[in-house]
N, C-alpha and C positions, 0 to 999 in steps of 0.2 A: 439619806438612809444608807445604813453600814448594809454590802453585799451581803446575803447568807448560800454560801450553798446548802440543799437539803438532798437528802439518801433516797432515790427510787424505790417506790415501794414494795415491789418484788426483791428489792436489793435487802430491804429492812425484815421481808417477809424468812428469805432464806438467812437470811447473817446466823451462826455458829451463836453469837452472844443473846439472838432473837430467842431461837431453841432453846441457850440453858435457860435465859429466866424464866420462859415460857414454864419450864419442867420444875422450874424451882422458887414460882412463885414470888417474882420482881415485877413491880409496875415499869419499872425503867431505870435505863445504864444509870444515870445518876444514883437512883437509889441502889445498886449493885455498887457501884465503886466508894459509896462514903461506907456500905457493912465494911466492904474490905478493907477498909483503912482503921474502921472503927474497932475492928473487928480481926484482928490480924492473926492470932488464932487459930478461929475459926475457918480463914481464907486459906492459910498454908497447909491448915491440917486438910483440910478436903482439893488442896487442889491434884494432888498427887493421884488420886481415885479419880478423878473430872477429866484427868487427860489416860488415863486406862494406864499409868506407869506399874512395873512389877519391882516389887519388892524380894531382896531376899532375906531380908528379916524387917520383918514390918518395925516400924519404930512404936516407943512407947509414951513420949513426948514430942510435941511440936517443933518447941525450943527451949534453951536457958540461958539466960542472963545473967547467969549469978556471978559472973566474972565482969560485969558492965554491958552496955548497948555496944559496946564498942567491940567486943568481943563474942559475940553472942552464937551460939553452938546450935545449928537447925536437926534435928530429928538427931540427936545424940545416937543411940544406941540402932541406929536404923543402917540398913546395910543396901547399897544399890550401885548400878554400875550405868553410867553414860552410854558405852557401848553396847551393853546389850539391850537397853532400850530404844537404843535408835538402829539395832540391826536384829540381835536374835530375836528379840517380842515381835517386830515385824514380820519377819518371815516367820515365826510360828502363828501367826494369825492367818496363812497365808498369801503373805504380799510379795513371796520373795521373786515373782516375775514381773513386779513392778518398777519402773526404772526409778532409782535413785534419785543418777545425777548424770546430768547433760553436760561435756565439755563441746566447745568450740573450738578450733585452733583457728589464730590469723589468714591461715593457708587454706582453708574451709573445712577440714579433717575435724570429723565429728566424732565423739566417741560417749555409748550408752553404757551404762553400767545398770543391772538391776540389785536390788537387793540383797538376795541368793547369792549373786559373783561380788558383791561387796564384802559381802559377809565371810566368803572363802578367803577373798586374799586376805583381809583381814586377818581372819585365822592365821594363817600361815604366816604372816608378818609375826604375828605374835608368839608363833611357837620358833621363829627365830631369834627374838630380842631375848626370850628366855635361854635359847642356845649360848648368844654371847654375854649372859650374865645380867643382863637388863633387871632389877630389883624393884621391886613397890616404890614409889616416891622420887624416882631416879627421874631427869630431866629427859623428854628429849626432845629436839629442836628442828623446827622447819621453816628454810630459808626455800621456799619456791612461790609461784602463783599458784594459786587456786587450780589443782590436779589431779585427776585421780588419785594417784601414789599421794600426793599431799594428804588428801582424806584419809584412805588408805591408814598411810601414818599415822594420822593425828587419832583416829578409833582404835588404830593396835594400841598404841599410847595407852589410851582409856581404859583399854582391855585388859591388859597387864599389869594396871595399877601405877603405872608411871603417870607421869604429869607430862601431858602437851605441852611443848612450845613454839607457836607460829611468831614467826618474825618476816616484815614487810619485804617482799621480794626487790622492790624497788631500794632499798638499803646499799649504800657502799660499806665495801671490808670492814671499815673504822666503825663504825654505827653496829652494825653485825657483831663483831669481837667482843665489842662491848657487853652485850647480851649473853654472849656463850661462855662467857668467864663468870659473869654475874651468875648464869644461870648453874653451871658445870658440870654442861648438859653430857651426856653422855652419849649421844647417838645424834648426828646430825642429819637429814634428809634433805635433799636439794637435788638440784636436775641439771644437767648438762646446757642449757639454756632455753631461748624460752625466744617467740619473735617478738617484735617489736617496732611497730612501723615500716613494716617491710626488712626490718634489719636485725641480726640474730644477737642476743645478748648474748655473751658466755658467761652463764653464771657460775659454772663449776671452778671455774678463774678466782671470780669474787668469793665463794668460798674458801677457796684454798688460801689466800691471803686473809680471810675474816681469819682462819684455823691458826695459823701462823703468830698473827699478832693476840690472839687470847689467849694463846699457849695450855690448851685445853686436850686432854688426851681421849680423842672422841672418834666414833667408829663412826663412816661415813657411807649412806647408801643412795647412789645418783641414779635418779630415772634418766631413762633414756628419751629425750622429743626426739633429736636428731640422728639419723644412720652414721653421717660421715666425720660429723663434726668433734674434731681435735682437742681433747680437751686433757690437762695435765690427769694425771693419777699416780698414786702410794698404793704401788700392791698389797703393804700391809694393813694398812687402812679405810683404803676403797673399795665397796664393791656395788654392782649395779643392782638395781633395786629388782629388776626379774630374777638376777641369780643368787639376793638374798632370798627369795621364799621358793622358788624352784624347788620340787621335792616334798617341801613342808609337808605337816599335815593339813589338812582342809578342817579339823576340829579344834578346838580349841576354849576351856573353861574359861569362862568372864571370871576378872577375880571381884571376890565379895568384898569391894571398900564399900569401908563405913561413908555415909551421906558426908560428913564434913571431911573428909579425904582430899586432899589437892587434885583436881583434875584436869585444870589450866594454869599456865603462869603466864600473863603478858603484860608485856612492858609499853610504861605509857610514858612521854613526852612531861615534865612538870616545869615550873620555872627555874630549879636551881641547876635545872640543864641533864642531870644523871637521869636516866629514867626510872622510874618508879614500877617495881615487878609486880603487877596484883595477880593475885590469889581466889580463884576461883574454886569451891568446891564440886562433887560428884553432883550433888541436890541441885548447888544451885546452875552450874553449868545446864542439865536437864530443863529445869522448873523456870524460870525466867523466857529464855527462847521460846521455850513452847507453851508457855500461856499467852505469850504475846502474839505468835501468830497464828493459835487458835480462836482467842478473843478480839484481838485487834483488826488486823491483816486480814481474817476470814478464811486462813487456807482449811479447804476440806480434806479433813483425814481420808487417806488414799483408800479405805474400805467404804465409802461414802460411791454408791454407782449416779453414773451423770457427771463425775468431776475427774480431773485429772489437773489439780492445780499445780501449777510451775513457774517457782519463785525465783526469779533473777535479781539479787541483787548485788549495783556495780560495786565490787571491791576486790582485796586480796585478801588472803588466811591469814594475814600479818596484822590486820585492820580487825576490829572486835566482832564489826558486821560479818568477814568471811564467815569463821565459826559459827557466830550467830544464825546466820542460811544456813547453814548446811546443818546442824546440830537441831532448831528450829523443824525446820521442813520431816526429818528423818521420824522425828519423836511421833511426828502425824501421819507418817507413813506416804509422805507426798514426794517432788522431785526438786532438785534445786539446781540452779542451770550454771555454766560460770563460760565466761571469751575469755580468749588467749588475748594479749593485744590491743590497741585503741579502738575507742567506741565509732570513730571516724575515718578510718582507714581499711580497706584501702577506696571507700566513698562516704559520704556523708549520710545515708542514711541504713545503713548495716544495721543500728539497732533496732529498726521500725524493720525491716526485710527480717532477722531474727525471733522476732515477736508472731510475724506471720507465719514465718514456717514452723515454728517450733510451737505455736499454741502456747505461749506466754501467758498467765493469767495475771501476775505481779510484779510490777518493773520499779525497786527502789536504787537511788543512787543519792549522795550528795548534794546538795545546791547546785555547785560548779556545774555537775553531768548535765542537769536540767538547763542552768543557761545554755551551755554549749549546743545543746539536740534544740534548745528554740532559735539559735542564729543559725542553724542553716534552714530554717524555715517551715512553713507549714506543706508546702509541699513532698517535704521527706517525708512526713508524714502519710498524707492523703493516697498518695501511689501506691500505699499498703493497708492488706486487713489486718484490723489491731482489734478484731470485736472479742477476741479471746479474753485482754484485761480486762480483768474487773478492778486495781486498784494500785494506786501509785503510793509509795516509800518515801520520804526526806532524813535525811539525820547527816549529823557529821559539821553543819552550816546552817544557821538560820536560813532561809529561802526568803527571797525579795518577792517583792508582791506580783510585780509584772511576769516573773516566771510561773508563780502559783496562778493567778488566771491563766497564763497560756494553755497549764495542764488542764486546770479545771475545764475550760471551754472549749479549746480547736484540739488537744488531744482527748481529752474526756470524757466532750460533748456532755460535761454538766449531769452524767451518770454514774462517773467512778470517783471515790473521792482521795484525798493525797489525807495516807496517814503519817503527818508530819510528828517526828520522836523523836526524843533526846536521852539522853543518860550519858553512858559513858565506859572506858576497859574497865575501870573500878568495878560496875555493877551490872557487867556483863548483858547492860536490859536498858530497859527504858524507866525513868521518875515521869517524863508526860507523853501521852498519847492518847488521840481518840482511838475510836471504835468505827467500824461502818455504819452505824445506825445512828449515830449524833449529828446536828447543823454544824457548821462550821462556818468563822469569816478567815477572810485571806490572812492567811501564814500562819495563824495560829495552832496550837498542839492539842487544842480545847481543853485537857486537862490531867490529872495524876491516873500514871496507869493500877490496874487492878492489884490491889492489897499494898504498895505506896502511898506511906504516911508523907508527903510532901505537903511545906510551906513557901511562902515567901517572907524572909526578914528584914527588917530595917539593920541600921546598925549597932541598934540595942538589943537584938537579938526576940522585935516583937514583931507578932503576924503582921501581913500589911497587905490592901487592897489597893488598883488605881493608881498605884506608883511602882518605880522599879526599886527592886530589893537583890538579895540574893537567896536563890534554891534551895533548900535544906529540905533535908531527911529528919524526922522526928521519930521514926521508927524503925528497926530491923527489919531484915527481908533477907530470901536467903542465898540471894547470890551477891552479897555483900561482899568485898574483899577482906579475904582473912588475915590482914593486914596486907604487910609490905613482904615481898620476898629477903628477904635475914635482915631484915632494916622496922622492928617491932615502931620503936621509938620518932621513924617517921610518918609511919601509917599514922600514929594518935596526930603529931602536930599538924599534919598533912589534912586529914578528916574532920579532928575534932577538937583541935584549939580555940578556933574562933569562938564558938559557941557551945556550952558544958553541954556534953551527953547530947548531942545535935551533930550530922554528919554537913560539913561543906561542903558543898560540890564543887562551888565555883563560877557558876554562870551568873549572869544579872536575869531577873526574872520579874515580869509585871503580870498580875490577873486585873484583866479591866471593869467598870462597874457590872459589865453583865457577868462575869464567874469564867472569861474566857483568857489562857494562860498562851504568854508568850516568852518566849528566848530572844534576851539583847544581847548577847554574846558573853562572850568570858569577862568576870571578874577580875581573875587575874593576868599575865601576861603572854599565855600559850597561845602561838601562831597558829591557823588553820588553811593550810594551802587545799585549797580539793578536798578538804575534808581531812586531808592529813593532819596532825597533830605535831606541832614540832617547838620544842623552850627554846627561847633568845638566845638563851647560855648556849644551848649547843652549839649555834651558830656563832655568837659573839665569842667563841672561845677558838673558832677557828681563825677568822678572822684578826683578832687583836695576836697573831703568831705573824701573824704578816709583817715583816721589816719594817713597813713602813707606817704599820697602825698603833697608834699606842693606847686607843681605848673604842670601843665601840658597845654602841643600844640597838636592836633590832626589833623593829614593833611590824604588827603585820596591817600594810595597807588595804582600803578596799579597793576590790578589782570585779568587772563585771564577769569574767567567765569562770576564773576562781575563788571568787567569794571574797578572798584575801591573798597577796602575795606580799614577800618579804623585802622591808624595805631597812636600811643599814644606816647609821647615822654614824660615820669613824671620825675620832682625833687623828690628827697627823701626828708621829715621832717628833721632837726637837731636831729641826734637820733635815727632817726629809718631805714628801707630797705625797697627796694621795690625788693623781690623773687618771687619765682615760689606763694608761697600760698599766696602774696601780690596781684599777678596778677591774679588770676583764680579770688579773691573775688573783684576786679576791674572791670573786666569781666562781672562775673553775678552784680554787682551793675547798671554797663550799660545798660544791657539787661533787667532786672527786671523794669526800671524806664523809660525807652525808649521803650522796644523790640527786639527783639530776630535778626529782619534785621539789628540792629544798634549794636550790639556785635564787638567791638576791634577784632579784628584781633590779635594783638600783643601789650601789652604797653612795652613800652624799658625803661629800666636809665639811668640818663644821669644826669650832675652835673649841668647842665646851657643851658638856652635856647638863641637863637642869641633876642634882643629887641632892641630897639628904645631908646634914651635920657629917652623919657618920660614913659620910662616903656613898651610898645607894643611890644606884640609879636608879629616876624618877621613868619611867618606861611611859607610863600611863600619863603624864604629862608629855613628853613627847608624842604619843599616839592622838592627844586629843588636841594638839597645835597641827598634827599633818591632818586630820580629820575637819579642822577649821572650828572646832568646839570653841566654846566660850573657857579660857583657862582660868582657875581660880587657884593664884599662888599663896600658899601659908606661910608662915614662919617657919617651916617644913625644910623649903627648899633654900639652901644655903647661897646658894649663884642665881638669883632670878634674871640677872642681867641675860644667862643664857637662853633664855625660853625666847626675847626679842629674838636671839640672834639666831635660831633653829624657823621663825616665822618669817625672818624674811630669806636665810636660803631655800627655804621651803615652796614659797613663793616663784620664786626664781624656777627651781627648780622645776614646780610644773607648769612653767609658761616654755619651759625648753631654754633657759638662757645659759 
């Protein structure tokens, strides 16, 4: 018999999703999440009232589609601002001595922010972005970790009517550039650095060379971590992020954008290597977060007495998740936490010691995070009280089963359940998630979150049970990406090529005969290191610049602590080898130009890759020869000879020869 974990009854009696249907007359989640799909309407149009958002001009439709599914405009004529309902609505309800947001530094240097002082500097942030000209719809960009000022930032943004841009701190120059040119952001934020296993990155470095090579004319404001630390600056261009709002005023008007207003732009990893900018609106940047962790996750709105929930979840503001917490948590008036630095350093169990002291209620991370905190044991655990959690996070990685019991059971203790959820930057949210009130079997998502029209297709584009298909959207929702950042014409093929008037996501997705929904990974060929997101191209374009490589495929291996890392198949030049000192400086070229997270793993030689007539490489044939899959070759692939000859270096190569 299939394990079931079941929800404590006190857990089911208090849950957030218990109360609404209780109030609004549902026998059960099930029957709540098929109205909302059925019913999608109905769902969008009251969710806005369900979560106490304020409007400054109420809308007077839901939505319209008259331009396509593809294009679809949420509360047209409605007007509302991200920031002032994740900071002014709050503190005029009086929350404003409520904390926020909790940082950690690596160093142990803790700092509270509440509401009331978010909301200042806030303000003042934004009555200087309007001093230097900052305009409605103007980009502006943040290259830090998860930081006060990063927040800070990313709410002025909102406030002003600009469009946020977070970009992964972990990014080298090359990767960075890329974005700020794309983006032509105007105002850059980043931080003079940041620790990092004991050791100080200089990030104000890495920007100064991202600024350089995007040749982008952008006004730059560094927060200060370090007193001493040396770091370049352009007096015309730099200024530190205290002595941009020093003075300011402490007040400052939310500007009235319309709901479909740009209010994020982030840039996501696809296979053709360029990244892909989506487009997030005012609505749905608000609406998406914060139904999901009101209904889902359980966080108690911070006017709720008895609760003081506080979401940690591991990432950075460059990653969908940072915003996601932070943006999330606010709307609820609750507190969201973030660490400087590794989850293991400078001991093995920091994250279980943090959870105690800080009164932790929500701990989400990645797969990868999960295995990592279960090899160094249950004992990291047990030394600590963690009775604070009530509920565990996955996304980013399917989750393997032996880490899903571990949580369940020795961290758990078979009372808190892991709400495992997928989506994606595209859609700012989750297509599956439970709830706290449903069973669950190991790894499973259980099913489509609230007001999410999702299926599973074959590849005739019909529903399917019991087998794997792929993910599809059948409906709007409205943090849908408003296309593509100046790229209309890829958002449609990118989306909705495959199948007419149906969104692709991209994953492989199975519901089993009992109605319970899982994630077999991507569809297509994007790598997932830790959760990170990174296309082959980017890699293989570094790569095949190397002297000595004349063509190379990069498929992401599986690995037990990162879920996947990157494994490199290169041609050699006419002429020349690819050896051990070929591959260390292939290596660091990756890392140098990428990042330290996006580091090969291993590049292999090999004489010939499996392609296509017309040249393409077959990737997914490659990935399912090093996976040990059953390969089935068509008349597809023009060199089958090559597929023998990738199995048996392959071979080779993990017996170590």
């Amino acid at each position: 018999m299939v394990y079931r974990w079941f929800p404590p009854k006190d857990l089911v009696q208090n849950a957030n999703v218990s109360k609404f249907m209780e109030k609004n007359g549902f026998k059960s989640y099930v029957e709540l999440v098929k109205k909302s799909q059925e019913e999608i309407k109905w769902f969008w149009g009251n969710v806005p009232t369900w979560l106490g958002l304020y409007w400054f001009k109420e809308p007077t439709e839901v939505y319209n589609a008259e331009k396509g599914i593809e294009w679809t405009k949420w509360y047209p004529d409605g007007k509302i601002n991200v920031a002032y309902n994740a900071l002014d609505r709050i503190v005029n309800m009086g929350l404003g001595e409520k904390v926020a947001m909790i940082w950690v530094g690596e160093d142990g240097k803790v700092l509270e922010m509440k509401y009331k002082e978010m909301q200042e500097k806030v303000n003042m942030l934004s009555n200087f972005f309007k001093e230097i000209g900052v305009k409605k719809g103007e980009v502006i960009s943040i290259y830090a970790p998860i930081s006060p000022e990063a927040v800070i930032g990313m709410f002025a943004s909102f406030k002003v009517g600009a469009i946020a841009n977070p970009i992964f701190s972990g990014y080298a120059p090359e990767a960075v550039a890329e974005r700020l040119a794309s983006a032509g952001s105007k105002v850059l934020i980043t931080s003079d650095g940041y620790y990092r296993r004991g050791k100080i990155i200089n990030l104000k470095e890495n920007a100064d060379y991202a600024l350089k090579l995007s040749k982008t004319n952008t006004k730059v404001l560094v927060s200060r971590r370090f007193s001493k630390l040396d770091v370049p600056w352009d007096d015309e261009r730099d200024i530190w992020f205290d002595d941009a709002i020093s003075g300011k005023r402490r007040n400052f008007e939310s500007e009235e954008t319309f709901a479909s207003d740009p209010a994020l732009l982030m840039f996501t990893s696809g296979t053709t290597g360029r990244p892909k900018g989506a487009i997030i609106s005012h609505a749905g940047t608000i609406l998406q977060p914060a139904k999901e962790h009101f209904f889902n996750l359980d966080i108690k709105p911070g006017y709720e007495k008895g609760y003081n929930d506080i979401l940690w979840w591991i990432s950075d503001i460059g990653w969908m998740m940072g915003p996601w917490q932070i943006i999330g948590t606010q709307i609820l008036g609750a507190t969201h936490f973030s660490l400087e630095g590794s989850l293991d350093y400078p001991k093995k169990d920091k994250v279980w010691e943090l959870i105690e002291k800080f009164k932790i209620t929500h701990l989400g991370f990645a797969a990868t995070a999960g295995r990592l905190l279960k090899s160094f044991g249950n004992n990291a655990v047990k030394i600590h009280d963690t009775s604070s959690l009530r509920a565990f996070g996955n996304t980013g990685e399917p989750i393997d089963e032996d880490t899903w019991f571990w949580l369940i059971r020795e961290v758990g203790e078979e009372r808190r359940p892991i709400i495992n959820l997928s989506g994606g930057t595209e859609i700012f949210g989750c297509f599956l998630l439970p709830s706290p009130i449903v069973e669950l079997k190991p790894t499973t998502l259980w099913g489509p979150g609230l007001g999410m029209g999702v299926e599973v297709f074959d590849d005739n584009g019909k529903p399917i049970k019991n087998r794997p298909g792929y993910l599809v959207a059948t409906k709007p929702f409205p943090s849908m990406t408003m296309g593509l950042w100046k790229e209309p014409e890829r958002y449609i093929k990118a989306y909705w090529s495959t199948f007419s008037g149906v969104w692709f996501h991209g994953d492989y997705a199975l519901i089993d005969s009992e109605g319970f929904w899982y994630i077999l990974g991507r569809a297509d060929d994007v790598i997932k290191v830790a959760g990170k997101r990174i296309g082959p191209s980017e890699v293989e374009t570094i790569i095949n610049s190397h002297p000595s490589v004349a063509e190379s495929a990069c498929i992401g291996y599986p690995d037990a602590i990162k879920g996947e890392v990157i494994v490199c198949f290169a041609i050699p030049k006419p002429g020349a080898d690819i050896r051990e000192k070929e591959v260390s400086e292939i290596k660091e070229m990756v890392s140098a130009k990428l990042g330290r997270p996006f580091k090969p793993s291993d590049i292999i030689k090999v004489k010939d890759l499996p392609r296509t007539r017309s040249g393409k490489i077959m990737r997914r044939i490659i990935r399912d020869v090093a996976k040990g899959y059953e390969v089935k070759v068509g008349s597809v692939i023009e060199n089958p000879e090559s597929i023998d000859a990738i199995k048996s270096v392959f071979k080779r190569f993990k017996k170590g020869e």
